[in-house]
Kinemage of the C-alpha trace (Angstrom):
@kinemage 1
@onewidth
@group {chain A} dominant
@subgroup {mainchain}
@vectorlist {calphas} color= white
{ca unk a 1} P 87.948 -115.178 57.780
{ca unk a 2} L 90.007 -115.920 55.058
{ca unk a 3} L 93.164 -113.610 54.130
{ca unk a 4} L 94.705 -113.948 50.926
{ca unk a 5} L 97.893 -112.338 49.781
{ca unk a 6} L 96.809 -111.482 45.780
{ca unk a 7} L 100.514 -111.110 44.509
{ca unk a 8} L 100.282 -112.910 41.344
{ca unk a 9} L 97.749 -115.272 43.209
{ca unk a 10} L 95.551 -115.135 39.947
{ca unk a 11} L 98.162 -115.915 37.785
{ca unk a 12} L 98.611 -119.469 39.618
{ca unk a 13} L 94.754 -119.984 39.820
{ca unk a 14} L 94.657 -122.427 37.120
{ca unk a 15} L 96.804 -124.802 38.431
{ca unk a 16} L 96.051 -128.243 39.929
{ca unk a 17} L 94.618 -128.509 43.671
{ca unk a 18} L 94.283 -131.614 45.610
{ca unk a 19} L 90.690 -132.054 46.707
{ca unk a 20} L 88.832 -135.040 47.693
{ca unk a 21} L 86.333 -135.449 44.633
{ca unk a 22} L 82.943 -137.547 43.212
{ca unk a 23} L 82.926 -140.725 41.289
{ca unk a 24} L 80.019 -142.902 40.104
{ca unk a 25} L 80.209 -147.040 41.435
{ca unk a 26} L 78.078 -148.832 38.971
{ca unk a 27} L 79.295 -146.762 35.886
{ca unk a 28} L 83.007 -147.701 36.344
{ca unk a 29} L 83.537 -151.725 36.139
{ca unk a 30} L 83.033 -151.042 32.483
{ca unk a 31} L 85.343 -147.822 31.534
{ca unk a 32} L 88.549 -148.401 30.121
{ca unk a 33} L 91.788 -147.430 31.605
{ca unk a 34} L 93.592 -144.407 29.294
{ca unk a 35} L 96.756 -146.397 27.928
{ca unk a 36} L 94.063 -148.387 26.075
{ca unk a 37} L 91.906 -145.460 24.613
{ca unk a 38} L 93.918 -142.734 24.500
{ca unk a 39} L 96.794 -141.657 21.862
{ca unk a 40} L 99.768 -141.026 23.237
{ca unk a 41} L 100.194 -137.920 22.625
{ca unk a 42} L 96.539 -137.157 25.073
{ca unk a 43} L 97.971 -139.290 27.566
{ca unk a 44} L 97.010 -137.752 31.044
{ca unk a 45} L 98.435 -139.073 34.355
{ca unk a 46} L 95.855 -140.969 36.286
{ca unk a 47} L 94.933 -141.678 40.499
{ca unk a 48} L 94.608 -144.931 41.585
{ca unk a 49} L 91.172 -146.040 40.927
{ca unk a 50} L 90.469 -142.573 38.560
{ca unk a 51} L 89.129 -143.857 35.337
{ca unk a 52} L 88.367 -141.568 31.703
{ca unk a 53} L 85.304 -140.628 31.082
{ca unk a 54} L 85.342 -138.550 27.811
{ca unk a 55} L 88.401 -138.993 26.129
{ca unk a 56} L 89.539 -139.137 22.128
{ca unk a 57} L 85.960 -139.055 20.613
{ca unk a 58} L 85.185 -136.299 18.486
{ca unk a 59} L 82.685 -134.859 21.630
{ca unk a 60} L 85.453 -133.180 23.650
{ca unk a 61} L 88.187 -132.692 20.897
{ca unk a 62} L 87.786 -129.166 19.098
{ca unk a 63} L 86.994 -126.756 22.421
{ca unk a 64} L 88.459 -123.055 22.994
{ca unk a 65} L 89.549 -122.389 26.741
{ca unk a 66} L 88.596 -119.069 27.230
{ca unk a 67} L 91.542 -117.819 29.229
{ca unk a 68} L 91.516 -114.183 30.910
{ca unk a 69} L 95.409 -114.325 30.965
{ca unk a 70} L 96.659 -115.936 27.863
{ca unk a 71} L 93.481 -115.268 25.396
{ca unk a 72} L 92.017 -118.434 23.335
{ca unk a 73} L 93.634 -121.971 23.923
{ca unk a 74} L 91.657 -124.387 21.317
{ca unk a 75} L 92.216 -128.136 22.515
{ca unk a 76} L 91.012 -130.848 23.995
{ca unk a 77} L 88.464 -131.964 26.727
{ca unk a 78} L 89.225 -134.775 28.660
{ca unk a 79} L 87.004 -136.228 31.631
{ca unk a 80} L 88.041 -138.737 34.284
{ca unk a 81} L 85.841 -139.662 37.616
{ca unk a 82} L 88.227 -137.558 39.551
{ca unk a 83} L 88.812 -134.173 37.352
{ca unk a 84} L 88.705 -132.008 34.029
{ca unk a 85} L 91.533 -132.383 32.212
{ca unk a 86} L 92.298 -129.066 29.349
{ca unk a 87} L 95.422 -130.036 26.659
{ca unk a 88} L 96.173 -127.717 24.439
{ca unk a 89} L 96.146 -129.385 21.084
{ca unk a 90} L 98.791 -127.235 19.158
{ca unk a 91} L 101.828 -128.669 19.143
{ca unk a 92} L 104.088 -125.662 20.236
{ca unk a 93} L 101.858 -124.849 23.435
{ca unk a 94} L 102.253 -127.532 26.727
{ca unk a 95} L 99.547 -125.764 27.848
{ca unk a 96} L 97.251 -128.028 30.127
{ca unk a 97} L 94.629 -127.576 33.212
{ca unk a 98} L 93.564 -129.657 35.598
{ca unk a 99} L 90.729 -129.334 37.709
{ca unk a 100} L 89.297 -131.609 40.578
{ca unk a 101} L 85.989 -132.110 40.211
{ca unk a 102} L 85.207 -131.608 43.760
{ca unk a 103} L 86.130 -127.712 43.335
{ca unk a 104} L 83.514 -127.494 40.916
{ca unk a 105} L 80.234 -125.766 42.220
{ca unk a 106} L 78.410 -124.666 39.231
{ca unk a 107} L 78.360 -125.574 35.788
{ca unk a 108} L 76.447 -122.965 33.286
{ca unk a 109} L 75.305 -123.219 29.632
{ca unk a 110} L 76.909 -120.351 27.585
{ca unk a 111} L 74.661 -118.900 24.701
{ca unk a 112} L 72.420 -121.398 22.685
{ca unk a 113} L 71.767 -122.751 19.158
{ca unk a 114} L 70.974 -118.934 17.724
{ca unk a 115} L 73.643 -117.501 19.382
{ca unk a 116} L 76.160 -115.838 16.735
{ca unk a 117} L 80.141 -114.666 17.686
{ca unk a 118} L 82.964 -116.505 18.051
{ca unk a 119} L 83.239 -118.193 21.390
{ca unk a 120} L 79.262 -117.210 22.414
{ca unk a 121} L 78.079 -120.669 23.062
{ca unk a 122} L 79.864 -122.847 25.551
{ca unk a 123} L 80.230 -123.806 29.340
{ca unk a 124} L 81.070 -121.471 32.302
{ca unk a 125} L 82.213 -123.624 35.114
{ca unk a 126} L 81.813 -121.926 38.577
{ca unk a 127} L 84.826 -123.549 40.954
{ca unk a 128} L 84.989 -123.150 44.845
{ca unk a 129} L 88.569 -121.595 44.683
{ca unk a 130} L 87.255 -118.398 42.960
{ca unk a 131} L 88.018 -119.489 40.188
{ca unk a 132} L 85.247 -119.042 36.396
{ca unk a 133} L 86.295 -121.378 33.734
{ca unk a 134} L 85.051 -120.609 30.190
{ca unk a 135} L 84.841 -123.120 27.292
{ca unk a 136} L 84.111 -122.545 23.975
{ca unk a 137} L 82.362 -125.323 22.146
{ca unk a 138} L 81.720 -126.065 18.162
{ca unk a 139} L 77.763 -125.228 17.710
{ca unk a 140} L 77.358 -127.559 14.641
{ca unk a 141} L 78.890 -130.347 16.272
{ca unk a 142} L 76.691 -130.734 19.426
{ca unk a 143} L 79.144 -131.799 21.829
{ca unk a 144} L 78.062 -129.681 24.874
{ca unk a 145} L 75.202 -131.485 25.676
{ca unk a 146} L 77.123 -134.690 26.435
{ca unk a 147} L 80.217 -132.508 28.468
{ca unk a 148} L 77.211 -130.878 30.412
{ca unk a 149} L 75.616 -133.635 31.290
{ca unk a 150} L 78.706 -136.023 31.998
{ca unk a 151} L 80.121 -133.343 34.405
{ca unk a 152} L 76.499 -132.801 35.548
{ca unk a 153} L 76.588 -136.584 36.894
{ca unk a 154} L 80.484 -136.795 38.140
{ca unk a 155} L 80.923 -133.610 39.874
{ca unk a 156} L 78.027 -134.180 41.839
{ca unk a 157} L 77.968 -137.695 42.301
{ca unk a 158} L 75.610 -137.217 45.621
{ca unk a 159} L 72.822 -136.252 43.471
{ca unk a 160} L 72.059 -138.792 41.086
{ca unk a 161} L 73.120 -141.646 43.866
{ca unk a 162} L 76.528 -142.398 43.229
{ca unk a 163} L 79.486 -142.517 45.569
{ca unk a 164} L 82.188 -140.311 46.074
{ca unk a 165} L 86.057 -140.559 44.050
{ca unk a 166} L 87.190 -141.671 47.402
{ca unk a 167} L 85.423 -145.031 47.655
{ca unk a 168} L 87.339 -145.862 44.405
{ca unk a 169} L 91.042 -143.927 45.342
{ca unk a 170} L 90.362 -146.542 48.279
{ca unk a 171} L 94.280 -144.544 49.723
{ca unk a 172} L 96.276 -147.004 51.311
{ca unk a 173} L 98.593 -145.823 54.383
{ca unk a 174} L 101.325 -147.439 55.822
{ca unk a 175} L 100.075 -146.464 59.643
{ca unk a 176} L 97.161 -148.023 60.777
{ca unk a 177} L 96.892 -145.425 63.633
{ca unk a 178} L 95.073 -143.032 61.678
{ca unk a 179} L 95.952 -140.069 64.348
{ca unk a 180} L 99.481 -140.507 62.983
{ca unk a 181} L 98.487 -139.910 58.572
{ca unk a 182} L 98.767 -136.063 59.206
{ca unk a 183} L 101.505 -134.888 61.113
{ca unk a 184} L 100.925 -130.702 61.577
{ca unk a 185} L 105.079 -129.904 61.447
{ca unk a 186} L 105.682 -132.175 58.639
{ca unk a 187} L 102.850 -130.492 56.208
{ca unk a 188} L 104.475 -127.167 57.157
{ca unk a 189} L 108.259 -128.137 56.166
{ca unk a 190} L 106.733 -129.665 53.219
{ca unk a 191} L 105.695 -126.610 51.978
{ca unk a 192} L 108.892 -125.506 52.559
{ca unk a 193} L 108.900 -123.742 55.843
{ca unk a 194} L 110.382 -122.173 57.789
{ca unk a 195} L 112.188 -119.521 55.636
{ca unk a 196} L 113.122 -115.545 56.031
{ca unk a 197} L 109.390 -114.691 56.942
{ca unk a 198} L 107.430 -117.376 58.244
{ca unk a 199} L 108.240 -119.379 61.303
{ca unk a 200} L 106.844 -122.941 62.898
{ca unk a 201} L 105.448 -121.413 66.254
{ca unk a 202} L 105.152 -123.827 69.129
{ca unk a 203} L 103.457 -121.557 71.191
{ca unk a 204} L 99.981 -123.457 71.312
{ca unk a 205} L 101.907 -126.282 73.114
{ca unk a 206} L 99.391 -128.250 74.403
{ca unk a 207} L 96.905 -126.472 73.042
{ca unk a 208} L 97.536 -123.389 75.757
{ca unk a 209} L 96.498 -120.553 73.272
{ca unk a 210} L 94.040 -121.895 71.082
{ca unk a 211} L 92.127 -125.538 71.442
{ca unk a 212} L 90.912 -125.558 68.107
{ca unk a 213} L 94.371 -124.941 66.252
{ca unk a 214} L 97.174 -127.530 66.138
{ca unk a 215} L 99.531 -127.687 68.600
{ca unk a 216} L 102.486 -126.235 65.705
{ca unk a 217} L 101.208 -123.999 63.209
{ca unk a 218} L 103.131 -121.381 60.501
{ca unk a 219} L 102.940 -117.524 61.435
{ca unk a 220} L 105.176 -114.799 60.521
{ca unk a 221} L 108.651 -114.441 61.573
{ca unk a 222} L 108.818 -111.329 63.343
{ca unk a 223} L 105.686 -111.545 65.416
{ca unk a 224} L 106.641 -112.348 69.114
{ca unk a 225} L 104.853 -114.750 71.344
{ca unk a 226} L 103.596 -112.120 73.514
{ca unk a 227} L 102.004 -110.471 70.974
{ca unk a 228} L 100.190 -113.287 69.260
{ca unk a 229} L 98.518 -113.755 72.909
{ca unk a 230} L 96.888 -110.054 72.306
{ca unk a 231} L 95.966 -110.864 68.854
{ca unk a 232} L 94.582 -114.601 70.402
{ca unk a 233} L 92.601 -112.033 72.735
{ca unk a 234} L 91.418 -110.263 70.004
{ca unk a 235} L 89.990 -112.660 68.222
{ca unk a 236} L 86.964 -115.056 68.765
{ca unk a 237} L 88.074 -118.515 69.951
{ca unk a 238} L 91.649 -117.306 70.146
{ca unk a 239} L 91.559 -117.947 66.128
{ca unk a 240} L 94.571 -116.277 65.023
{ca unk a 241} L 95.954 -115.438 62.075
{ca unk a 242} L 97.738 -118.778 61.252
{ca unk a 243} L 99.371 -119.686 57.245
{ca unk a 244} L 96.713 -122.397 55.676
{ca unk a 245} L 99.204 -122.658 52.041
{ca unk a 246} L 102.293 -120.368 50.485
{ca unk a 247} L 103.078 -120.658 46.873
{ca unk a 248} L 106.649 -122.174 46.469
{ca unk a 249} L 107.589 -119.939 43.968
{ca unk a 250} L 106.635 -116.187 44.587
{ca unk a 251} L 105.358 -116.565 48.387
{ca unk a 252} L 101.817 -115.418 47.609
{ca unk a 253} L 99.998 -116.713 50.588
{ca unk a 254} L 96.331 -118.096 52.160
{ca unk a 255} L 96.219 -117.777 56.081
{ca unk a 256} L 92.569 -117.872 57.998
{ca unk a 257} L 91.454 -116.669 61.228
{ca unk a 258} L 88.119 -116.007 63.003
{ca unk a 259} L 86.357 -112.465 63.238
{ca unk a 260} L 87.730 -110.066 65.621
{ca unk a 261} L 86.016 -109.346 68.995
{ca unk a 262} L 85.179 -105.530 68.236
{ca unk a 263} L 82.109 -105.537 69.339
{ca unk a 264} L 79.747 -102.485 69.261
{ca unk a 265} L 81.689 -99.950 70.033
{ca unk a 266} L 84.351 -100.990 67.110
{ca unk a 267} L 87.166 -101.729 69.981
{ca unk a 268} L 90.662 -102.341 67.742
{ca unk a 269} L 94.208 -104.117 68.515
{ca unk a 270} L 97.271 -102.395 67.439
{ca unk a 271} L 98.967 -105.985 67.608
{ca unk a 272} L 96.135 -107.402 65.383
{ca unk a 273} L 96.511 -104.655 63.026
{ca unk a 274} L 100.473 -104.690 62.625
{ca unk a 275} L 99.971 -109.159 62.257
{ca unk a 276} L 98.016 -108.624 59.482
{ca unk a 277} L 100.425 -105.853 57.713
{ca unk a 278} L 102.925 -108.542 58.845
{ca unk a 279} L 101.701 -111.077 56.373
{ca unk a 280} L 100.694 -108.863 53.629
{ca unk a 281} L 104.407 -107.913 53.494
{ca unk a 282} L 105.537 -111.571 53.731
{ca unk a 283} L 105.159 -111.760 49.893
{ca unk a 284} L 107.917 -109.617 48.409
{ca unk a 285} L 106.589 -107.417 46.354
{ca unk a 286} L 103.418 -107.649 47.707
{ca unk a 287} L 101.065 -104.495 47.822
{ca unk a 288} L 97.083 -105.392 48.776
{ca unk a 289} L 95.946 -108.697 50.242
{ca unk a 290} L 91.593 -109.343 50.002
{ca unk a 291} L 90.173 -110.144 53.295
{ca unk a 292} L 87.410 -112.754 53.210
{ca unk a 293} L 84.255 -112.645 55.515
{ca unk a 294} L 83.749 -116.588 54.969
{ca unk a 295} L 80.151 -117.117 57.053
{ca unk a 296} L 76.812 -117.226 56.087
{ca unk a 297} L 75.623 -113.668 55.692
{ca unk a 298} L 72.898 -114.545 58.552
{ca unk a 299} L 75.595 -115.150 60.861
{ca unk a 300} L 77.437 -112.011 60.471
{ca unk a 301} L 74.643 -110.033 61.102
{ca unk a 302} L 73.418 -112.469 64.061
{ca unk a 303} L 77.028 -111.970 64.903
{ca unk a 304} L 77.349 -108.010 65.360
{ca unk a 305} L 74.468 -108.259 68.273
{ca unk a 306} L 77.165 -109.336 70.265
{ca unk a 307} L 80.845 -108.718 70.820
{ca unk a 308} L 81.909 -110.289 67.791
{ca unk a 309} L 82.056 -108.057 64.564
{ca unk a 310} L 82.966 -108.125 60.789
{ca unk a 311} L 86.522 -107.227 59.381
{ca unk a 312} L 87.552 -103.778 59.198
{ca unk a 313} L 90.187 -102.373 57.462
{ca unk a 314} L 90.816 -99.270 58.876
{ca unk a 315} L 94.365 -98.890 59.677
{ca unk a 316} L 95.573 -101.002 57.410
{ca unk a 317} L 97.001 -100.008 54.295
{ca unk a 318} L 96.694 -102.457 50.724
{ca unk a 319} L 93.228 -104.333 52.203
{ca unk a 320} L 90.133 -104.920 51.168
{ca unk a 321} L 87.100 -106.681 51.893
């Protein structure tokens, strides 16, 4: 399960995320680099290795973001092999979005060549982070067709037999033990823990409470070691509630966990109930958090056979499913 603290969470949705994305191999000796194609005032920062795909032609120039907090954006559309690029082209507004093109899932045509209203024919853009991207484009100009099928061929590289954005990033790290790249405590502090309610818990030392954890990982504050045993007891694998990411700014929060060990006769944990109140009111302010069941719906049912059941929220006040 997935438990996210929604305290201005969906205000921060649109901003950059790292993932590891698609790019094409034969399609790339050839495209230029953006300080040669690009004025400056479109100039985007680039990855090593990330080329632009659609940049200053006409095709991506006069789109509408359809934003849910903001309303309207008109801009630009740029493309690279690693993400989607949104600059707002008024000169007031520093408005820009960036989005990996890894995160994207689905990509939708909006309305067609009939279709009358402002902003009823364009792209919807399905992400993996929840997130439903809108874009409005110009119906006389025909400029969808090439965005759609561009992002068609680089966000899913796989399909049309390309390689992925990685084989061009090509990383370089200064270890050449590879066990030594990620280093569990140093992520943590990185993200700028600990602070006044999350902690770096050693208590899976040598991977006593939980083999499939790290041996540091970020819980809250006030929870005692004794009690995340009864919540590792609680849940299947000894999966606890553990912090995945925490917004620098406003402390709105992502921690995961596996499903709790309820079983048929809906058994519940007092501890388990007051760790996950625990984090909801780790984000000041803070009153709901959204619980998400993240397995295949087969599996969850398969799943409530046994001792292992779905989420519940009984008890616990500001949740939801």
């Amino acid at each position: 399960c997935a438990i996210a603290n929604t305290f201005r969470l969906e205000q921060h949705s649109a901003m950059a995320s790292e993932a590891v994305n698609t790019a094409p191999d034969q399609e790339l000796k050839n495209l230029p680099s953006h300080d040669l194609t690009l004025p400056p005032d479109a100039q985007i920062p680039l990855l090593s290795g990330e080329k632009l795909i659609l940049g200053a032609e006409g095709a991506a120039k006069d789109v509408t973001y359809l934003c849910p907090y903001l309303g309207p954006i008109r801009g630009r559309l740029l493309l690279t092999t690693y993400k989607l690029y949104f600059q707002a082209s008024h000169t007031d507004s520093e408005f820009c979005m960036d989005v990996p093109l890894g995160v994207i899932s689905r990509i939708d045509k909006i309305g067609g060549a009939t279709s009358k209203g402002q902003n009823a024919y364009g792209l919807e853009i399905h992400c993996k982070d929840m997130r439903n991207l809108r874009f409005a484009f110009k119906q006389e100009k025909h400029s969808r067709r090439l965005v759609y099928e561009k992002l068609q061929t680089f966000a899913f590289p796989l399909s049309f037999g390309k390689k992925l954005f990685a084989f061009q990033f090509k990383q370089e790290f200064e270890s050449a033990n590879g066990w030594d790249i990620y280093d569990a405590e140093k992520e943590l502090r990185r993200q700028g823990l600990p602070n006044d309610h999350w902690k770096i818990s050693e208590v899976n030392k040598n991977y006593a409470l939980c083999d499939t954890y790290p041996e540091v990982f970020a819980v809250p504050s006030c929870v005692s070691d004794d009690q995340l045993h009864q919540v590792a007891a609680y849940r299947s694998r000894a999966r606890i509630p553990v912090l995945s990411w925490i917004h620098p700014d406003n402390h709105a929060s992502l921690t995961r966990c596996s499903q709790p060990m309820a079983g048929t006769l809906q058994k519940r944990s007092r501890d388990d109930e007051s760790m996950l109140l625990t984090i909801r009111n780790a984000t000041p302010g803070s009153s709901r958090y959204c619980i998400v069941d993240a397995r295949p719906k087969i599996n969850a049912v398969a799943n409530m056979v046994g001792e292992r059941e779905r989420e519940e929220v009984r008890g616990l006040e500001g949740a939801f499913v």
